[in-house]
PASEBA-1860 file (N, C-alpha, C; in nm, 3 decimals):
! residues 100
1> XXXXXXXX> 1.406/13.308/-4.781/1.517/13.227/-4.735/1.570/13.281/-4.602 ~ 1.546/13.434/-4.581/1.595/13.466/-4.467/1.519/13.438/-4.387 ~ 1.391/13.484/-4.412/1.328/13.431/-4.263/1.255/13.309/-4.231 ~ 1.300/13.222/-4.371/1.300/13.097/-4.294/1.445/13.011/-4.227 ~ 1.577/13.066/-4.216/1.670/13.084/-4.185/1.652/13.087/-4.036 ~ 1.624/13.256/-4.016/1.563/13.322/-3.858/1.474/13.229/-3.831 ~ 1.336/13.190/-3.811/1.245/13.091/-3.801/1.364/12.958/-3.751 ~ 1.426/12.874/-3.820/1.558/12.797/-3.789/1.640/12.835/-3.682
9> XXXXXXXX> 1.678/12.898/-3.665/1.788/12.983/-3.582/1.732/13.039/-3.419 ~ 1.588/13.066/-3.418/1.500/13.054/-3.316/1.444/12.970/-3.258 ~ 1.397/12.865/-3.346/1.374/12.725/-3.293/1.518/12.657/-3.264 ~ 1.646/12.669/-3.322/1.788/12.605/-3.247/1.818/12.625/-3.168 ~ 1.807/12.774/-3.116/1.900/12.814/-3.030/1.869/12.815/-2.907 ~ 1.755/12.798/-2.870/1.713/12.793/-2.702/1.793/12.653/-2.666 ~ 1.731/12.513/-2.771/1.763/12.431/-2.748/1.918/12.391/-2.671 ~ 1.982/12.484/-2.795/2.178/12.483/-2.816/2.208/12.523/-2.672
17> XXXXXXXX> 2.142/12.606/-2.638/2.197/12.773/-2.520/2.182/12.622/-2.426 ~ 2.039/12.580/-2.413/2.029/12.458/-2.274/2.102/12.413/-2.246 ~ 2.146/12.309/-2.377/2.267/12.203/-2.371/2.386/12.258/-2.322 ~ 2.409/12.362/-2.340/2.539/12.446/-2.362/2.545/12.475/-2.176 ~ 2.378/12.501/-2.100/2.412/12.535/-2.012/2.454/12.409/-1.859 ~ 2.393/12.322/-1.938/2.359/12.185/-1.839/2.574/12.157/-1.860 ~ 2.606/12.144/-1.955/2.770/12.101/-1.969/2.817/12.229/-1.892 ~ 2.814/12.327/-1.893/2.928/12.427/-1.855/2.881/12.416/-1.687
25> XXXXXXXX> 2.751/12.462/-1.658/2.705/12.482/-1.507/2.667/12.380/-1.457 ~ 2.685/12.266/-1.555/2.648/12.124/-1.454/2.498/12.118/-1.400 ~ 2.423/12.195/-1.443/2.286/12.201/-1.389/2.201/12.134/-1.480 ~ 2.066/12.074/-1.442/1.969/12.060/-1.467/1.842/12.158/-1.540 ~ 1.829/12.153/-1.632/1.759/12.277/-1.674/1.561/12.227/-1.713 ~ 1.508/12.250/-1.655/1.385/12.198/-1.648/1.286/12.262/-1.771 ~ 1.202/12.185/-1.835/1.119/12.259/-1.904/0.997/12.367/-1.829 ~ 0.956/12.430/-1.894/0.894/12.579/-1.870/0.804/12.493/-1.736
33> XXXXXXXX> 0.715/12.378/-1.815/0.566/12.371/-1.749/0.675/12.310/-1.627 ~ 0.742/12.232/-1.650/0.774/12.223/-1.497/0.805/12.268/-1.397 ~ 0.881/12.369/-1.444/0.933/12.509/-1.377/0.825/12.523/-1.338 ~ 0.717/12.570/-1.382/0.606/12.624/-1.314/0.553/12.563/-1.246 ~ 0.511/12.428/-1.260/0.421/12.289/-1.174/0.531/12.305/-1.002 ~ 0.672/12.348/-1.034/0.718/12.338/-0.908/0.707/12.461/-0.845 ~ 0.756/12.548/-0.905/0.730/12.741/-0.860/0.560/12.705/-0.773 ~ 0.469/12.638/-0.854/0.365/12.655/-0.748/0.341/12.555/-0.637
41> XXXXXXXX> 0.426/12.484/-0.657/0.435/12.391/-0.543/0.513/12.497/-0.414 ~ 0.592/12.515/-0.442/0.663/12.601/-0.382/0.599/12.724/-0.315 ~ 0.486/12.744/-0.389/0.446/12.866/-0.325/0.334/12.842/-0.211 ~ 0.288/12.701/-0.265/0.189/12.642/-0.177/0.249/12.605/-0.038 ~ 0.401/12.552/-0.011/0.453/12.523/0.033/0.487/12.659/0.154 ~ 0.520/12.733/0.110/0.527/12.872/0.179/0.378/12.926/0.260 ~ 0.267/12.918/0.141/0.158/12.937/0.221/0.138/12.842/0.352 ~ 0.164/12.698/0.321/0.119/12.609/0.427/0.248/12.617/0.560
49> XXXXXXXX> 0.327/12.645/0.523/0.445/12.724/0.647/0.401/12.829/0.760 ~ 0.360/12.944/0.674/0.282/13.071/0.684/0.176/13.051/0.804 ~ 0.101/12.917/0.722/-0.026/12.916/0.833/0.042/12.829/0.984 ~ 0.126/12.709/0.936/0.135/12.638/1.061/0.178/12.749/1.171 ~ 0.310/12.818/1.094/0.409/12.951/1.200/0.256/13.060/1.282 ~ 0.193/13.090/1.148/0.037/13.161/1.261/-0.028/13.073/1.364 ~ -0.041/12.964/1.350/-0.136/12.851/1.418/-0.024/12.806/1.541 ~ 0.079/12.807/1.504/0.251/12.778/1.629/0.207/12.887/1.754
57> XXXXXXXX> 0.231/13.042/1.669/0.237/13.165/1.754/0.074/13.179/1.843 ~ -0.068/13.116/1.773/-0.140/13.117/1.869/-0.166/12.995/1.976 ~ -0.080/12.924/1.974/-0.082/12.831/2.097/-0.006/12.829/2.169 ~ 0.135/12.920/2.137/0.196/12.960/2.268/0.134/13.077/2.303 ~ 0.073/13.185/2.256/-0.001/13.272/2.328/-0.122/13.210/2.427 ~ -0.230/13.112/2.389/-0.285/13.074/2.435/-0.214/12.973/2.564 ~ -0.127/12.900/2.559/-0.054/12.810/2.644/0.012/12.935/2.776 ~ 0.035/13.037/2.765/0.104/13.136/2.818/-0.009/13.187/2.919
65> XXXXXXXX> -0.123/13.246/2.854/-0.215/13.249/2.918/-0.328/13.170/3.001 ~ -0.287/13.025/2.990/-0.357/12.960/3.064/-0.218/12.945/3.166 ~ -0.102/12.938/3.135/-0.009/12.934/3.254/-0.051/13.009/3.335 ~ -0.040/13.140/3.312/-0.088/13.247/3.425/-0.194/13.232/3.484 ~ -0.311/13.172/3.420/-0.433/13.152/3.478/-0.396/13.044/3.579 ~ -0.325/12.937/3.567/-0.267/12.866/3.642/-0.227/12.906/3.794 ~ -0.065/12.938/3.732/-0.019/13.048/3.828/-0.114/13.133/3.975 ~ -0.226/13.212/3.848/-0.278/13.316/3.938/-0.365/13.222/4.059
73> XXXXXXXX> -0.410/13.095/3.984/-0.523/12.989/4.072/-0.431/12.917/4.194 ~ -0.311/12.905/4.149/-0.240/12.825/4.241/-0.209/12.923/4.435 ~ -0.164/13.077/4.342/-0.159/13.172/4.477/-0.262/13.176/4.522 ~ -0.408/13.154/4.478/-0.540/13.186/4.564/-0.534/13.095/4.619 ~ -0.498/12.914/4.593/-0.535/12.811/4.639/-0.415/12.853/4.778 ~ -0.283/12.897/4.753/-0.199/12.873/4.898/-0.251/12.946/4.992 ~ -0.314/13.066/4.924/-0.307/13.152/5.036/-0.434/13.157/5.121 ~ -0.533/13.070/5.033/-0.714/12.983/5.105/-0.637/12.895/5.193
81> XXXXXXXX> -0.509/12.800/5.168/-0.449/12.703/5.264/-0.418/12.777/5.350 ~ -0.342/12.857/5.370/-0.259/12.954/5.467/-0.345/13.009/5.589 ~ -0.501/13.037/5.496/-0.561/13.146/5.597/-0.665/13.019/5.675 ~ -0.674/12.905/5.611/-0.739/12.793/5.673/-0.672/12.725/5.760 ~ -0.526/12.732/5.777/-0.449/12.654/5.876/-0.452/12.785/6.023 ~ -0.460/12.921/5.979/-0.452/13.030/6.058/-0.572/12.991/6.183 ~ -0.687/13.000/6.069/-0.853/12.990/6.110/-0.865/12.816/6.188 ~ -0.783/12.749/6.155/-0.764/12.641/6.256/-0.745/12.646/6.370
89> XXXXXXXX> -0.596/12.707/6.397/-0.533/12.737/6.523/-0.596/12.810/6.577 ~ -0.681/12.947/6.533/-0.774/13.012/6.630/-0.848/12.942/6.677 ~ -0.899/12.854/6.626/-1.079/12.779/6.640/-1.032/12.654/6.779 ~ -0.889/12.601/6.738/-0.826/12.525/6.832/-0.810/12.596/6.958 ~ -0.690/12.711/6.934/-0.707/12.837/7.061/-0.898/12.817/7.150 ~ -0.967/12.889/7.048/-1.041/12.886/7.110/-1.161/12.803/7.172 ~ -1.152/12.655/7.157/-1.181/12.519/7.183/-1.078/12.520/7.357 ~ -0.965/12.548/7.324/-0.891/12.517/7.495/-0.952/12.564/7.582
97> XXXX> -0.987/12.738/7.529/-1.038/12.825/7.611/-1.152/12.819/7.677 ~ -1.238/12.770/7.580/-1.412/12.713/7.598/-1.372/12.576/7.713 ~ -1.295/12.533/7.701/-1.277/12.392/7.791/-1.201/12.451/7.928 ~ -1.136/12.540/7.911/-1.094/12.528/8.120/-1.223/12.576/8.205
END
């Protein structure tokens, strides 16, 4: 009688405690498997975060480094302009000179 009592009293009371907790804390209390079906959603959710934030951080590294590559191409290109407008005016200079 007792321990089919206990047996009773174990199968009630999770139930009781739930009810008891959804009225006092106003919460939602989910069964186990669901708890879990979401815990791994959740975790999947974190993994797929994880990767985008890795896959984020290598395309501004990569974007950074083609800037500079940029950058570095743009000073060669002014300064090929610079020394080609120089190499002009000599070649002009020396076109007058060839002509008097």
């Amino acid at each position: 009688v007792i321990a089919a009592t206990l047996v009773t009293l174990v199968n009630i009371v999770p139930p009781v405690l739930t009810g008891i907790a959804r009225i006092v804390f106003k919460v939602k209390v989910l069964p186990l498997d669901e708890y879990d079906s979401l815990n791994a959603e959740l975790e999947k959710t974190k993994n797929d975060l994880d990767a985008l934030n890795g896959t984020d951080m290598k395309v501004k590294e990569e974007a950074s480094a083609n800037f500079e590559a940029f950058n570095s191409a743009k000073r060669k290109k002014d300064a090929a302009e610079e020394q080609n407008a120089a190499d002009k005016k000599k070649i002009a200079s020396l076109e007058w000179k060839v002509g008097e």
